[in-house]
SETIBA-859979 format. One record per residue (C-alpha): z, x, y. Coordinates in steps of 0.05 Angstrom, whole numbers, padded with zeros to 5 digits, always signed. Example, Ala and Ser with C-alpha at 12.3 -4.5 7.8 and 13.67 -1.06 7.14 Angstrom:
! residues 2
+00156+00246-00090/+00143+00273-00021/
//
This chain:
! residues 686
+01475+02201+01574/+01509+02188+01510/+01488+02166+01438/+01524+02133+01389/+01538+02156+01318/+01487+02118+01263/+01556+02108+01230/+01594+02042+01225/+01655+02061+01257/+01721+02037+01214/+01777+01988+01244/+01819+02057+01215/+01778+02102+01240/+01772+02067+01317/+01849+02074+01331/+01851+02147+01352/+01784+02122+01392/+01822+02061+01419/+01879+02114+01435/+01847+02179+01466/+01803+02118+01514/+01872+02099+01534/+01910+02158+01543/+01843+02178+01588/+01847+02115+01635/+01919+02130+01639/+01907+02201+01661/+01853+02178+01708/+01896+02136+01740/+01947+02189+01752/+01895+02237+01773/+01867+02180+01825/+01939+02179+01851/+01944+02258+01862/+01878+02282+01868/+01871+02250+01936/+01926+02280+01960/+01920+02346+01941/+01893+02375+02012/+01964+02354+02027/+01987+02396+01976/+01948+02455+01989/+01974+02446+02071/+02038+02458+02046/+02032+02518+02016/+01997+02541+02073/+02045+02535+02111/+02095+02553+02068/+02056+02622+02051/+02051+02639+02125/+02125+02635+02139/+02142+02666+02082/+02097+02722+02092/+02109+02731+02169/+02190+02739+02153/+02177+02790+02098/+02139+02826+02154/+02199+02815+02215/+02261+02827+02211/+02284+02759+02239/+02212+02723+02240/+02173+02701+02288/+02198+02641+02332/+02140+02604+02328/+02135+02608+02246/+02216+02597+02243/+02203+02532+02276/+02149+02513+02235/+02193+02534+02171/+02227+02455+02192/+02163+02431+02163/+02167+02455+02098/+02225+02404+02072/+02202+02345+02100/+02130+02347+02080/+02141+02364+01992/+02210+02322+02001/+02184+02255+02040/+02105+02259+02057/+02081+02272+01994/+02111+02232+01946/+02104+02168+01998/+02028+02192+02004/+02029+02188+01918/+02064+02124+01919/+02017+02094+01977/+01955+02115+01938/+01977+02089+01872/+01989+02016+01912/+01925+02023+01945/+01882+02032+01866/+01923+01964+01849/+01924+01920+01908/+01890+01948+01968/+01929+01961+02034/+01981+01915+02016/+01999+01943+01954/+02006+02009+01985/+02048+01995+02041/+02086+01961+01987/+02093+02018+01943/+02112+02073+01999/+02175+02024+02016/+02191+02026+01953/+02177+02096+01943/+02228+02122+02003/+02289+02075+01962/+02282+02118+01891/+02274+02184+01943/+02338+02178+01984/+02373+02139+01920/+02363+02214+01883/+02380+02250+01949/+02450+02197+01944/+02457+02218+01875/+02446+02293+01880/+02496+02288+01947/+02551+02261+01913/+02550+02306+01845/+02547+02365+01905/+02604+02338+01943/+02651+02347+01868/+02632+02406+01850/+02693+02464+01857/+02683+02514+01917/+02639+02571+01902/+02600+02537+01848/+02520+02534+01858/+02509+02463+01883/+02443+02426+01853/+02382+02423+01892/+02343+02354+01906/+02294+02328+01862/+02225+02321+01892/+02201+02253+01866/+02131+02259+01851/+02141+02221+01782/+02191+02164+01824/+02136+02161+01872/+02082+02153+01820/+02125+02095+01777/+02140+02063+01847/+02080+02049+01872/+02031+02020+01828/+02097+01982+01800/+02100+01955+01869/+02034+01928+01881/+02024+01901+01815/+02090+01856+01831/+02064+01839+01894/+01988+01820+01867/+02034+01776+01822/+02079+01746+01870/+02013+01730+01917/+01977+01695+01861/+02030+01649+01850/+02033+01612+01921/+01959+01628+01922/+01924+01564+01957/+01989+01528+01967/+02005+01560+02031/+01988+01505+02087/+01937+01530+02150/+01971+01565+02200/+02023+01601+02157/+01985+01648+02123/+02005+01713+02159/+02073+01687+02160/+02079+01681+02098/+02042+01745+02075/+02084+01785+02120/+02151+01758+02099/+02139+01763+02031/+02107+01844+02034/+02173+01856+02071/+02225+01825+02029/+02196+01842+01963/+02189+01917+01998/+02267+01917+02009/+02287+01887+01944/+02243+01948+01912/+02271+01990+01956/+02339+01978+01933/+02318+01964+01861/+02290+02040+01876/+02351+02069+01902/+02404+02039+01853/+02363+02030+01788/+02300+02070+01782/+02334+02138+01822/+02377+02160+01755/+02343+02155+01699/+02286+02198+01734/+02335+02242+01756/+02356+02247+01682/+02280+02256+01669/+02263+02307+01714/+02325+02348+01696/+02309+02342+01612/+02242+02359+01630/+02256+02419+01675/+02305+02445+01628/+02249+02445+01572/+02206+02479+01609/+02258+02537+01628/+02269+02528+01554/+02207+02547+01533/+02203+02603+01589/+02270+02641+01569/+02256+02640+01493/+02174+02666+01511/+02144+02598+01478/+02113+02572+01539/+02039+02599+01511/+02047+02550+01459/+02026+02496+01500/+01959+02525+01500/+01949+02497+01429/+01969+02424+01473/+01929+02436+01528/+01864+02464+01515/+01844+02416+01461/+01858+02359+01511/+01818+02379+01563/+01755+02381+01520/+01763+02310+01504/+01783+02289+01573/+01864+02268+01553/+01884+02340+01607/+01895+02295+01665/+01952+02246+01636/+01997+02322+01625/+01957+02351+01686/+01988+02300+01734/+02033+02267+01697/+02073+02328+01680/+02058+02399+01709/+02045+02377+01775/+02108+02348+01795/+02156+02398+01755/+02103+02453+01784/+02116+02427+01847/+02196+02430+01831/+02190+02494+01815/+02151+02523+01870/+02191+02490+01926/+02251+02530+01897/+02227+02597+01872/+02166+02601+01916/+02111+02591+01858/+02110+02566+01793/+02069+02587+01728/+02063+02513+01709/+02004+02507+01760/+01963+02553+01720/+01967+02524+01655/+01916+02472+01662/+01877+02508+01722/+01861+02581+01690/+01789+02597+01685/+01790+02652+01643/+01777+02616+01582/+01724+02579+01602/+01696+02633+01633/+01698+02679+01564/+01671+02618+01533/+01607+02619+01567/+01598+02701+01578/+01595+02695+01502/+01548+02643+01495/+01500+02679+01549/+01502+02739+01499/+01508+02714+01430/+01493+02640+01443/+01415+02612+01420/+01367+02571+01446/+01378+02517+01503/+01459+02539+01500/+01443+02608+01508/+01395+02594+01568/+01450+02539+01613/+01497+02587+01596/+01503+02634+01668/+01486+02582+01713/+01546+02541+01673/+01591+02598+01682/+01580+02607+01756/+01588+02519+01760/+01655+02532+01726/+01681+02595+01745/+01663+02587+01821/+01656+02520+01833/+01717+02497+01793/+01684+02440+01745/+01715+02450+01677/+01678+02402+01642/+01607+02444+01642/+01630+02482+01584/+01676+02424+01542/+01591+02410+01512/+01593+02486+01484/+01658+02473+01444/+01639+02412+01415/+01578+02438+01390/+01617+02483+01355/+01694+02459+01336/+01719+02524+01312/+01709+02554+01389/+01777+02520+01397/+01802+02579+01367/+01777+02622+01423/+01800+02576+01479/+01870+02566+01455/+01877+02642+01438/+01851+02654+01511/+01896+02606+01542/+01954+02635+01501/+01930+02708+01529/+01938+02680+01604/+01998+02644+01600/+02034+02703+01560/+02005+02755+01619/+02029+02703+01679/+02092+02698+01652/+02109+02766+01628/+02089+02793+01701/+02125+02735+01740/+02066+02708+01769/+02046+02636+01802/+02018+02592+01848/+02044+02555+01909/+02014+02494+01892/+01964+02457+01850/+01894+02485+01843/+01845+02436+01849/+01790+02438+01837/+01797+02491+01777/+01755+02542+01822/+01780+02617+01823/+01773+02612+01902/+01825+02547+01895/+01872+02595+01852/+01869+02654+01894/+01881+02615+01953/+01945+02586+01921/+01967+02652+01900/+01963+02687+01955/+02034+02670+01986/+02068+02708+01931/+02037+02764+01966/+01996+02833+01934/+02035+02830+01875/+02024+02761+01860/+01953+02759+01866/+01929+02832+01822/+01975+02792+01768/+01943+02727+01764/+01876+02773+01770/+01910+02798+01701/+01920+02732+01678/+01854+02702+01681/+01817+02772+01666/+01851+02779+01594/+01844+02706+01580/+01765+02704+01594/+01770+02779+01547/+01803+02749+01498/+01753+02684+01483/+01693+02727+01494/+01719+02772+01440/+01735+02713+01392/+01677+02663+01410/+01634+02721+01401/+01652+02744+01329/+01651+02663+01312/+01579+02651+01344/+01561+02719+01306/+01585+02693+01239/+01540+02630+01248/+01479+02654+01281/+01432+02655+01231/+01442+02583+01206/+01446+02567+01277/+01374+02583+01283/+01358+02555+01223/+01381+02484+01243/+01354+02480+01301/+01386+02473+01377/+01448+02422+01374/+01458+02429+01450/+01437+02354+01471/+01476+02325+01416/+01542+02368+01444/+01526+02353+01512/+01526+02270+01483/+01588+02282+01452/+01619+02310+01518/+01605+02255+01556/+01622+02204+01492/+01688+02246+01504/+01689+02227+01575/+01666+02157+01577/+01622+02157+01634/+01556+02196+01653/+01574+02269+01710/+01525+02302+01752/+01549+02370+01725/+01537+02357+01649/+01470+02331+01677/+01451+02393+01706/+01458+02422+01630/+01415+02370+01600/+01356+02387+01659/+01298+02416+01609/+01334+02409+01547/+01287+02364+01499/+01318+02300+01481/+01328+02280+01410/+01318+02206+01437/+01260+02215+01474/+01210+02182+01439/+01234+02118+01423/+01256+02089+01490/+01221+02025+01476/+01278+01967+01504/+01330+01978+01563/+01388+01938+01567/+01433+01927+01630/+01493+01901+01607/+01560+01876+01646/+01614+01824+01634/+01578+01764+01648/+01505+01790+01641/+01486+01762+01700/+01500+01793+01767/+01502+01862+01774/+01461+01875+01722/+01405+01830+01736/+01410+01875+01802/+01415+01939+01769/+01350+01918+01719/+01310+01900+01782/+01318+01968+01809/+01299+02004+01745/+01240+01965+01731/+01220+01983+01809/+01232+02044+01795/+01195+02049+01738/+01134+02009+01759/+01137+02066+01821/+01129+02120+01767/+01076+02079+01730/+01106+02063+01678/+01095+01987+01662/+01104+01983+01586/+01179+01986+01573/+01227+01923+01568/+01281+01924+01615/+01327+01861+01616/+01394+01841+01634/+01454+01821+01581/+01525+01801+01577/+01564+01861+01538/+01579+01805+01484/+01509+01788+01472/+01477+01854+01461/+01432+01851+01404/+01437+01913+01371/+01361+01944+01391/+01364+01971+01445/+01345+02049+01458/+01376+02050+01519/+01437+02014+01548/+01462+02021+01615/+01539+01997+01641/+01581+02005+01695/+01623+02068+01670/+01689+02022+01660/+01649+01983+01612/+01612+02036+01573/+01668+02041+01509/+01665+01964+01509/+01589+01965+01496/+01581+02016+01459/+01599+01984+01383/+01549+01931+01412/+01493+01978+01406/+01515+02043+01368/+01453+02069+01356/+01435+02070+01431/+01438+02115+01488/+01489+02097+01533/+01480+02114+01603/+01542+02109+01655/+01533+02095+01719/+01580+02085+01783/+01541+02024+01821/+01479+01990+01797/+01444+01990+01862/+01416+02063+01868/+01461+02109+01817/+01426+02172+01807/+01421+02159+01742/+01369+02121+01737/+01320+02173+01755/+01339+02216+01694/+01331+02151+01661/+01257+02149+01698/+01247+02224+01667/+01272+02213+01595/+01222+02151+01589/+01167+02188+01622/+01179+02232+01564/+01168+02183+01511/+01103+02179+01468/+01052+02134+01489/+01047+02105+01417/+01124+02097+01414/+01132+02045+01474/+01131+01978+01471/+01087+01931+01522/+01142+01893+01567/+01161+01831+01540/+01117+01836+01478/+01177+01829+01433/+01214+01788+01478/+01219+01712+01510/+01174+01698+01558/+01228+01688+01611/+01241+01767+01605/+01181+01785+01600/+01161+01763+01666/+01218+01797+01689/+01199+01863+01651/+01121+01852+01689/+01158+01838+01758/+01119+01764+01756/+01176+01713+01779/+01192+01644+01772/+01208+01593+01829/+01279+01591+01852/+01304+01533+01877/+01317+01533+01963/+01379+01502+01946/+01415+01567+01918/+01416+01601+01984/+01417+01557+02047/+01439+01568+02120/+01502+01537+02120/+01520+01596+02055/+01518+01659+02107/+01564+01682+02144/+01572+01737+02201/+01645+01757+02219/+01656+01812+02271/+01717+01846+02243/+01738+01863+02171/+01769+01838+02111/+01806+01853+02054/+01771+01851+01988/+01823+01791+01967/+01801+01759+02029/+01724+01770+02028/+01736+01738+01951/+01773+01680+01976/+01712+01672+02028/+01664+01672+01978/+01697+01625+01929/+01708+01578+01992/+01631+01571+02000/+01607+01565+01933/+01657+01503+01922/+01637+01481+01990/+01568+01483+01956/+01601+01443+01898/+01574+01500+01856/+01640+01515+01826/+01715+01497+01810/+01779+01519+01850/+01782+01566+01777/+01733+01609+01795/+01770+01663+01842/+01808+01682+01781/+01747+01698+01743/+01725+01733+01806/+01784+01774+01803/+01789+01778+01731/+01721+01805+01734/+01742+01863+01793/+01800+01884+01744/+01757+01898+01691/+01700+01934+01734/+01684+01936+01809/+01622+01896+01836/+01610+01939+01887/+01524+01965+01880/+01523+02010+01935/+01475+02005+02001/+01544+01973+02033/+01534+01914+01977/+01583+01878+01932/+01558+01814+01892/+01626+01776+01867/+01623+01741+01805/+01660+01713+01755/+01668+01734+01679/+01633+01720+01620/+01693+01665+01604/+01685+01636+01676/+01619+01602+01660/+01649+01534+01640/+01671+01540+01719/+01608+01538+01747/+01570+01474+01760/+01501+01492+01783/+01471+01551+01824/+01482+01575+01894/+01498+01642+01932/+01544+01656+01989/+01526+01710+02037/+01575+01739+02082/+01568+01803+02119/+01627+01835+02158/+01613+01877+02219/+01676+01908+02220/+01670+01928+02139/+01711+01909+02071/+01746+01967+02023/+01716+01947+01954/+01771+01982+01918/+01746+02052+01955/+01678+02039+01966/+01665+02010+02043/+01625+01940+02040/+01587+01907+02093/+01551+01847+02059/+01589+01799+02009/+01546+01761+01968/+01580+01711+01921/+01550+01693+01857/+01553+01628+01811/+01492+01625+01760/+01478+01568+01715/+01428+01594+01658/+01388+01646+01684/+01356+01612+01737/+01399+01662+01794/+01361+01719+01758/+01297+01730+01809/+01344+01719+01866/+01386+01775+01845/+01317+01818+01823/+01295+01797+01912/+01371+01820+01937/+01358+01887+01894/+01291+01895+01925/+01316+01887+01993/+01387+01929+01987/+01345+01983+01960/+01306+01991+02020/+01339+02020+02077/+01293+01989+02135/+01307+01924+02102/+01386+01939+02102/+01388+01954+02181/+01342+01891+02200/+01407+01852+02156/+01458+01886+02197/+01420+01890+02262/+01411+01809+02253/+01453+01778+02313/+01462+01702+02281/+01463+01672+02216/+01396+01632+02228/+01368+01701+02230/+01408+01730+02170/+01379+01674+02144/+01305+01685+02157/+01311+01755+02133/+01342+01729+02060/+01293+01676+02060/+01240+01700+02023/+01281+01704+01958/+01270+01636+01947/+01196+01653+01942/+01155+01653+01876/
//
């Protein structure tokens, strides 16, 4: 959870914001194009420590192991990059962007192999020939470049294609726009990365051969408390690391980011020296970090405390000057940041290899315990005297972050909050105010009610009409920086689906913890409309918004483009809306998914889209065979159009019955639409 500053941010002051929130999404997205793939990565190294280490201890090997030496090329040369490039399609446009992208992918691979080849074949005898360039960053450029062309290139025949061509057309055009990128990949894209992975190699050995390379510490351990690590994570050290270790066996690179020492010294200091609640979280955060690899549990103990930057970059300097002095490395990426992730990856560097990166992270947790500790020392007594600042750090972090985490959660568990009591008004807010949150609100007040709590307002709102008094807001986690100037004084709580995010029982906790005096009655400050949602009373919604001729059962699956077009097809069936309103459907997927968990996804248009609509109705289709909402696997569609608010205790019903799992299997046991129909019936009651 996350409060704003009582401060009126200034339009000077909100451009570093405006930046760090982009350089985040950008490293997000490269991390959600690697991370995946990273058991690939660590199969690799598996396999290349066990041939490695059964030739060091035969003469000639073992024939079994020499065989499976062929693998070694093939997999960090081809598989990997193509599995990048498919996964970065895949976050743009589904399946068809990534098949997209990996065509593309294999042109800027063998384009760099043609390049590399023919610089080779010119070289005098006896001179040391170049070696091929992995393309990790080719593969990354490729294939969300890719699918974004070929989301484009679909919109623009996009309901012009007559019947019975469809797949034709689909097909044809995936295929020739994948060879045209391929080609476009091998002639144009292939040398300036070349170019790029050469300057940025030779910078690296750079820093290496004239002992700078700790100086990237100052870079890198800053960034990862406010989130910005991923975008030179990914971006950067992973494919040069990569580079590296396919040639000399391991690389140094991988243990910039990844070493635990410092956060480790971080939080040994704060268990000794630390007070109050960031004293008392501190072991059980060290053990989070240290063993289970989750950096972020100690980014809230900095930012209580801004001069403990000093300790982390002076411990991160300690490491990397003791991994590179003694040669050490990893074969591949450790991930997550766990010490069992980075001895595993160290291990096929053999005895040597691991005592030194023991070194490495040892020194670096000494050397922050030994700084933190003389700077939490030199500020303990007006520590105490102001009081314990750990919630407000812990706010900050996820401010930092941008969207709620289960592990910073686990610090706030017991810790007092600041905010407690004056929860008196919850907001949910999303694009269009109307859909998903109307769904979300339903399930907190239900919640709520369950807990016995009946005197707190709980509404729905578009982002753009947030008053400005609310306690609490709570957004999908792509939306949270949008609404947060909207309500700065508020606590902003992230969440991942509106349906059942676990959120919402700390939510639950923190009001339970609010004074009796300090709440408000629901709806005794607001409209009457909202306050018979707040009390759970509803008003009459019209039969005519969901009707038996708006569901739908189909026995195989969809794309999430298709299971959109299929909703948009009913609703203007319905006359509901105009041909417009896929865009704003699409638009409103862009800017955050719809997808509420329970197997539910409720389509709906933006906030702009509204002059689409001409009166109510809902489309209900539910796919047998499943939809992938952008990761997230879908069985029931429901397609929204909402004039006023009159959709509002529909949406409050579909919560109620998509929170209920006995309610979910009678929907996907139902063996017709009549009976899909009887089961969603009862939303039309009062």
């Amino acid at each position: 959870m996350t409060t704003s500053s009582s401060d009126s941010t200034s339009a000077a002051a909100s451009q570093p914001g405006r930046f760090r929130v982009g350089v985040q999404k950008f490293g997000s997205f490269l991390s959600g194009m690697i991370m995946p793939n990273i058991p690939a990565l660590i199969a690799w190294g598996i396999v290349t420590a066990v041939v490695v280490n059964v030739s060091e201890f035969t003469e000639a090997g073992w024939e079994p192991t020499n065989a499976l030496a062929g693998v070694i090329f093939p997999m960090i040369h081809y598989l990997l990059p193509i599995l990048i490039a498919m996964q970065g399609g895949r976050l743009i446009y589904e399946t068809r962007g990534a098949v997209v992208g990996a065509v593309a992918a294999v042109g800027v691979i063998v384009g760099s192999d043609h390049i590399i080849d023919q610089f080779n074949a010119a070289l005098p005898a006896g001179e040391d020939q170049l070696g091929y360039v992995h393309m990790f960053i080719g593969a990354m450029l490729m294939g969300p470049l890719s699918a974004w062309l070929m989301k484009k290139l679909d919109a623009v025949w996009e309901g012009k294609i007559k019947p019975g061509f469809e797949m034709l057309v689909n097909m044809f055009s995936a295929g020739i726009l994948g060879f045209l990128l391929l080609a476009v990949g091998f002639f144009v894209m292939a040398p300036p990365i070349n170019w790029l992975m050469a300057a940025l190699g030779t910078g690296v050995e750079w820093l290496i051969d004239n002992s700078l390379l700790p100086l990237t510490s100052v870079l890198i351990e800053p960034a990862k408390v406010f989130f910005l690590n991923n975008a030179i994570n990914h971006g950067v050290l992973t494919p040069l690391g990569t580079q590296q270790a396919d040639a000399q066996g391991s690389s140094i690179l991988f243990l910039l980011e990844a070493n635990p020492g410092p956060g480790l010294g971080l939080l040994l200091a704060f268990s000794v020296f630390g007070v109050g609640a960031a004293k008392a979280t501190a072991p059980g955060a060290a053990l989070i970090h240290f063993v289970g690899g989750i950096h972020e549990v100690y980014f809230p103990y900095v930012l209580m405390k801004p001069a403990l930057l000093l300790a982390m970059v002076a411990g991160g300097m300690t490491g990397v000057t003791t991994n590179m002095l003694l040669g050490v490395g990893l074969q591949a990426p450790a991930a997550p940041g766990s010490i069992i992730a980075v001895y595993v990856q160290s291990l096929g560097g053999g005895v040597g290899n691991v005592v030194g990166v023991t070194f490495g992270w040892v020194l670096s947790a000494g050397v922050t315990f030994a700084v933190a500790a003389v700077i939490l020392l030199s500020s303990r007594k007006r520590d105490m005297e102001l009081g314990d600042q750990f919630s407000a750090a812990i706010a900050k972090t996820e401010a930092a972050k941008g969207k709620s985490s289960s592990a910073l959660a686990s610090l706030s568990a017991g810790v007092p909050s600041a905010a407690a009591d004056r929860i008196r008004t919850i907001y949910f807010a999303c694009d269009a105010g109307m859909g998903s949150s109307a769904m979300g609100a339903s399930v907190l007040r239900n919640k709520l009610s369950a807990a016995g709590i009946s005197d707190v307002y709980v509404t729905n709102k578009a982002i753009s009409s947030l008053p400005g008094d609310a306690d609490l807001v709570i957004t999908q986690q792509t939306l949270t920086e949008r609404a947060r100037p909207k309500e700065p004084q508020a606590i902003h709580v992230s969440v991942n689906n509106f349906m059942n995010a676990p959120e919402y029982d700390e939510v639950v906790e923190l009001v339970q913890q609010s004074g009796d005096d300090q709440a408000v009655a629901a709806g005794s400050e607001a409209p009457a409309s909202s306050a018979e949602h707040a009390s759970g009373t509803r008003t009459a919604v019209e039969p005519r918004v969901l009707t038996q001729d708006r569901i739908r059962i189909r026995a195989g699956s969809a794309t999430q483009e298709e299971a959109l077009r299929e909703a948009q097809e009913i609703l203007v069936s319905a006359g509901a809306v105009t041909g417009d309103y896929l865009q704003a459907m699409r638009d409103r997927e862009a800017t955050a998914s719809t997808y509420m968990g329970s197997g539910l996804a409720i389509p709906h248009g933006t906030n702009e889209a509204k002059s689409s609509i001409k009166s109510s109705a809902l489309s209900v289709v539910r796919y047998d065979g499943g939809v992938d909402w952008a990761g997230d696997q879908v069985r029931f569609v429901v397609g929204i159009a909402g004039v006023g608010d009159e959709h509002l205790q529909l949406l409050a019903r579909i919560a109620e019955l998509f929170s209920d799992e006995s309610k979910v299997a009678q929907l996907e046991a139902a063996a017709s639409e009549a009976e899909l129909h009887a089961l969603l019936s009862g939303v039309n009651d009062n």
